[in-house]
N, C-alpha and C positions, 0 to 999 in steps of 0.2 A: 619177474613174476607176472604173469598174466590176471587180471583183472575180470570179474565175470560181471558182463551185459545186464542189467537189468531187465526184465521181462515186460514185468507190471510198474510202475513207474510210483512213489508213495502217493496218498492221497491231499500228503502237505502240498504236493504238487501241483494238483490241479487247480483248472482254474474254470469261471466260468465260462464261458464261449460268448464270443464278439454278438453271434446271432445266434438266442437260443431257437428254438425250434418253434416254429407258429403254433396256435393253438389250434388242439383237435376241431376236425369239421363240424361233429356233432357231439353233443352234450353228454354225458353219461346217462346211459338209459336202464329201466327197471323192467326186470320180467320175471314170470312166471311160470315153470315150465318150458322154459325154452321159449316163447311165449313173449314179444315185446307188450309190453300194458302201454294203452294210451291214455299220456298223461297231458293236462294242461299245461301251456307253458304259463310263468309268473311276470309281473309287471314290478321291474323294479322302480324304486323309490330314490330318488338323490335329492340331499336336502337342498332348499334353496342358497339356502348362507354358504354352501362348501366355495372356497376358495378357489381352488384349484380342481376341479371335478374330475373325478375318472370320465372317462366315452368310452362306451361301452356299446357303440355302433359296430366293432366289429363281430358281436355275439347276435345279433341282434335278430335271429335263425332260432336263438336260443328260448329269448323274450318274447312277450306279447307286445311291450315296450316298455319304453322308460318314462317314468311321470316326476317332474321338480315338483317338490311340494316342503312344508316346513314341517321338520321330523321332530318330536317331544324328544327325542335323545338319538345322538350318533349322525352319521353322514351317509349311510346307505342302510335301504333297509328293503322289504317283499311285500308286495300292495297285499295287507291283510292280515299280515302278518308283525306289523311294526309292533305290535306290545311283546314279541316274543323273541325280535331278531333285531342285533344291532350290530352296525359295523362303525369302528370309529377309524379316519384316517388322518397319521400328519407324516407332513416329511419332517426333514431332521433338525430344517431351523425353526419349525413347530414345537418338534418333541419336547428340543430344549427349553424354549422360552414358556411351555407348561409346566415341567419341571421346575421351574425355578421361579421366573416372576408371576405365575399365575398355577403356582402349584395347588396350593389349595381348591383352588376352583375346579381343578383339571384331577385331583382325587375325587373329588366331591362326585365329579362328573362318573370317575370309573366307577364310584362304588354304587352309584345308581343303575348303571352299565351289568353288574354283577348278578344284579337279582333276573336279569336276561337268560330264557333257556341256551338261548346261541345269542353269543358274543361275540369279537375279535376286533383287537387292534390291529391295523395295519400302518406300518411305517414302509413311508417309500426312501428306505435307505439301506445299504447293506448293516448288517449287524457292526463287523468290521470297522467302516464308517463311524456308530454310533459308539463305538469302545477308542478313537482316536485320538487328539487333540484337534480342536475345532478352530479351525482360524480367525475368526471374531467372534469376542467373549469370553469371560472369564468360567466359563461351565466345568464343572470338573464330569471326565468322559465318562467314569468309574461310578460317578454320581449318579448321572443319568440313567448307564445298565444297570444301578443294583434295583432302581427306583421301576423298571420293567421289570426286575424278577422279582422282586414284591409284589408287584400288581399279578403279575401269575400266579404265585405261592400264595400271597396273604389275599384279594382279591377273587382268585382265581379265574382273570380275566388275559385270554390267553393271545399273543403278539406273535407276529408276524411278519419277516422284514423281508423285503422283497429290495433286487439293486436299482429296478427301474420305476418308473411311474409305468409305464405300459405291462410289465410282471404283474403289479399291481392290479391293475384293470381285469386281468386274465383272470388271477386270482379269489379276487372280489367276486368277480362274476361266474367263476365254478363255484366259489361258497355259497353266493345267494340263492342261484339255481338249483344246488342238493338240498339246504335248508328246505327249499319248497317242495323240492320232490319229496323227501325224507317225510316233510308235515303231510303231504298229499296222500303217500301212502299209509303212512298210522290211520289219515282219521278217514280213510275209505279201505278199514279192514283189511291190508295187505300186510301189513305186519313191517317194521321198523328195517327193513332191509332192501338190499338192489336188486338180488337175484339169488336166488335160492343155494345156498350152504357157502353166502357171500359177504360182503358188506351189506 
């Protein structure tokens, strides 16, 4: 009996690709009418204390630039915007060791995080990864994902797991970049969207 080909292959299948695809040249842009609006670019903010920093020189077309400075909350934030935007990032032997030896602090931290118009955790680690068994320590994996979808549900402070550090970057830096354009356009009367019957 002959057996039939599959076409479409299931999506349990796929996987992510070795090189995703470089980032867009240019930024997402707002218009009017057909109509590009010019906008100012924003100068992002990277706290001094971040560890392990995103660089974010490859956007940098995107930026006015980038300024180190000491952030009252989070690890990346929009020159002017920091009481309204926060980005928090750890990788996974972070997440954990917040979780657990330094949990409190690291709640303490989100629910501050919360009262933020725009928020987001970014972990540079697949989800997959953070659901595993960890190879030093006793973390349980289970633990640590319910304790992210708390923080989303109870919280409402919403994550984002990206596979690499450099996704991350990518990421980080399309979020900060709409965040500004998004605020740009509300408070110069263009109304909360990118382009007309759009986002």
């Amino acid at each position: 009996m002959k057996t039939r080909r599959t076409l479409i292959r299931s999506s349990l299948e796929w996987q992510m690709t070795t090189a995703p695809l470089p980032h867009p040249a240019i930024p997402v842009l707002a218009e009017r009418g057909g109509t590009q609006l010019k906008t100012p670019r924003p100068v992002i903010l990277v706290d001094t204390r971040e560890q392990n920093p995103f660089d974010f020189s490859r956007f940098y077309g995107r930026f006015a630039g980038v300024e180190g400075k000491p952030l009252k909350l989070g690890d990346y934030s929009v020159a002017g915007l920091e009481d309204v935007c926060v980005v928090e990032r750890k990788d996974l032997p972070d997440l954990i060791h917040s979780f657990t030896a330094e949990r409190s602090v690291f709640v303490n931290h989100l629910r501050r995080m919360s009262h933020y118009p725009h928020r987001l955790l970014v972990i540079t680690a697949a989800l997959s990864q953070v659901k595993s068994p960890y190879p030093h320590g006793r973390a349980n994996p289970n633990r640590i994902t319910q304790s992210m979808i708390a923080v989303l549900a109870g919280l409402r402070v919403p994550f984002l797991c990206t596979e690499t550090h450099e996704l991350g970057e990518e990421l980080v830096a399309s979020y900060l970049y709409q965040v500004h354009l998004y605020h740009w356009l509300e408070t110069n009367d263009h109304g909360r969207f990118l382009s007309d019957n759009d986002l």
